[in-house]
VMD Tcl script that draws the C-alpha trace (Angstrom):
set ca {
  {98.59 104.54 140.97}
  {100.75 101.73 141.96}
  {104.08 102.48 143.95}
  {107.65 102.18 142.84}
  {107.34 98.60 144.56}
  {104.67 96.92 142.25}
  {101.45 96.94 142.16}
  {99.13 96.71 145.43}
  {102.60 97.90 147.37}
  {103.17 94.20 147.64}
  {106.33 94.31 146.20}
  {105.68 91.71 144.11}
  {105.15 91.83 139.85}
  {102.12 90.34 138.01}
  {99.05 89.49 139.97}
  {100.55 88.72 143.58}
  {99.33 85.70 145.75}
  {95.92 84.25 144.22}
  {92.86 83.78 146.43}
  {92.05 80.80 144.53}
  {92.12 77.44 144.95}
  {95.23 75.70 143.15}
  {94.76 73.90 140.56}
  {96.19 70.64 140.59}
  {98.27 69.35 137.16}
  {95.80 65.98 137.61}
  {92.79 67.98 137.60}
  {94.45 69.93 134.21}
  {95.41 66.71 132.19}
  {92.01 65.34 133.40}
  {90.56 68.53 131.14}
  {92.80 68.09 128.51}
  {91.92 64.83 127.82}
  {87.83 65.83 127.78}
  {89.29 68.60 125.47}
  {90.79 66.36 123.21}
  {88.24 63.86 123.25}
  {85.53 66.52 122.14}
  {87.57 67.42 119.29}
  {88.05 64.18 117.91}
  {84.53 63.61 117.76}
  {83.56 66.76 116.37}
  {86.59 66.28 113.19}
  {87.31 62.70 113.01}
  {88.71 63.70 109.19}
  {91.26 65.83 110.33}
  {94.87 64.66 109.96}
  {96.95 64.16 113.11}
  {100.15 65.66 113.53}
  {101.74 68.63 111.00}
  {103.73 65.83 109.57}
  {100.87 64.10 108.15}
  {99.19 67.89 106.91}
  {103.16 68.36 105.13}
  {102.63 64.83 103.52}
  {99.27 65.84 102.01}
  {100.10 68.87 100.98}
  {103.12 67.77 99.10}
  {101.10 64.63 97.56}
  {99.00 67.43 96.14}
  {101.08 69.59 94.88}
  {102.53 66.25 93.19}
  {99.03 65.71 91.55}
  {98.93 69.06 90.25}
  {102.21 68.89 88.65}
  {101.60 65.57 87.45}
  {98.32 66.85 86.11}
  {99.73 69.89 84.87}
  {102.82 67.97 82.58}
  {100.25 65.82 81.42}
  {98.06 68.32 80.15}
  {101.44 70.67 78.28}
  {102.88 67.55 76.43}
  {99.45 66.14 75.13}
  {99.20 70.18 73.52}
  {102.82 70.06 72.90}
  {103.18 66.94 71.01}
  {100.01 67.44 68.59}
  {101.47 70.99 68.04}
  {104.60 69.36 67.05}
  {102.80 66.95 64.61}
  {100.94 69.45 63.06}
  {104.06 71.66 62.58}
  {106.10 68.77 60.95}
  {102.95 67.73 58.78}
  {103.03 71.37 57.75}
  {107.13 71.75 56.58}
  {106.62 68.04 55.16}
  {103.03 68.68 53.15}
  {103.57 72.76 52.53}
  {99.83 73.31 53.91}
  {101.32 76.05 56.52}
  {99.15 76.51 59.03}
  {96.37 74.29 58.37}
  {98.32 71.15 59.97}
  {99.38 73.15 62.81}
  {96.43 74.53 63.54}
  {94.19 71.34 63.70}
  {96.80 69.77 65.64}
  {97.41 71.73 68.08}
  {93.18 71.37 68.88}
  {93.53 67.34 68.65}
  {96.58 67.63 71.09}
  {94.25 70.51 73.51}
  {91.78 67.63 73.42}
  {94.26 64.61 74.11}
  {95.79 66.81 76.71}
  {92.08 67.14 78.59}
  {91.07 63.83 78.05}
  {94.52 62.44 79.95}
  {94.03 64.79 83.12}
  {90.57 63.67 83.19}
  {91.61 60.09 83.14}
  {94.69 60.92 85.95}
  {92.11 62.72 87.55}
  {89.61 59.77 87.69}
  {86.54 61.07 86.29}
  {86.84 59.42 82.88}
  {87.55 55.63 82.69}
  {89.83 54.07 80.69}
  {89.10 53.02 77.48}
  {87.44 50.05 77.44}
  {86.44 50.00 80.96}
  {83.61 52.03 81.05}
  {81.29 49.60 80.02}
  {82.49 46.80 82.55}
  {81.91 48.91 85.25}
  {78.52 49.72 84.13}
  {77.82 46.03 83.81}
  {78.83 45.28 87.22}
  {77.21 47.61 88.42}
  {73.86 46.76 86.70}
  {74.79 42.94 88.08}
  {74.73 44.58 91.55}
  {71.53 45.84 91.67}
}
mol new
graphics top color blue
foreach p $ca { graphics top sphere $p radius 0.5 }
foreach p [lrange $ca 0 end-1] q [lrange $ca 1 end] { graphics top cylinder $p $q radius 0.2 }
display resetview
């Protein structure tokens, strides 16, 4: 049990005088640097910095939204259509009802052209072409 005086009766807190060598701050920024080094080969696609991680994470949750919107108003406005075709024609709900599915369709086919996995209209066979030139 250690006396009233720390421990080892040295008087002293913590671990008391070390034994071993000092280690010198040139030696310890020497290390860091290895450390560092090692890392950036082992994740060269990480970002640098939490300012740059902030930055991405806010350009994503711009892409969602933007996604998102896109996605409500295509489904929104072919609702709409269908429920004006409906007052102005008297065929309640038929007009609504295959409306709001061309809108639901509109709506996919825009994210998936924000998105990047469907070309634009009219573009899909130029790239194909070029493509074909390419090879």
């Amino acid at each position: 049990m250690a006396d009233k005086n720390g421990p080892h009766g040295t008087g002293e807190t913590g671990r008391g005088k070390q034994h071993e060598p000092d280690i010198r701050d040139d030696d310890l920024e020497r290390r860091r640097r290895d450390l560092e080094a090692s890392l950036a080969t082992r994740r060269p696609d990480r970002l640098e910095g939490k300012d740059d991680a902030k930055a991405g994470s806010v350009a994503g949750y711009g892409q969602a939204l933007k996604l998102s919107s896109e996605f409500i108003a295509g489904v929104v406005v072919g609702a709409g259509i269908g429920w004006i075709i409906d007052r102005l024609a008297g065929t309640s709900p038929w007009g609504l009802i295959v409306f709001l599915l061309l809108g639901f369709g509109a709506g996919v086919l825009n994210v998936m052209r924000s998105a990047g996995v469907v070309a634009e209209f009219g573009q899909g066979d130029k790239s194909r072409r070029d493509q074909d030139d390419k090879k």
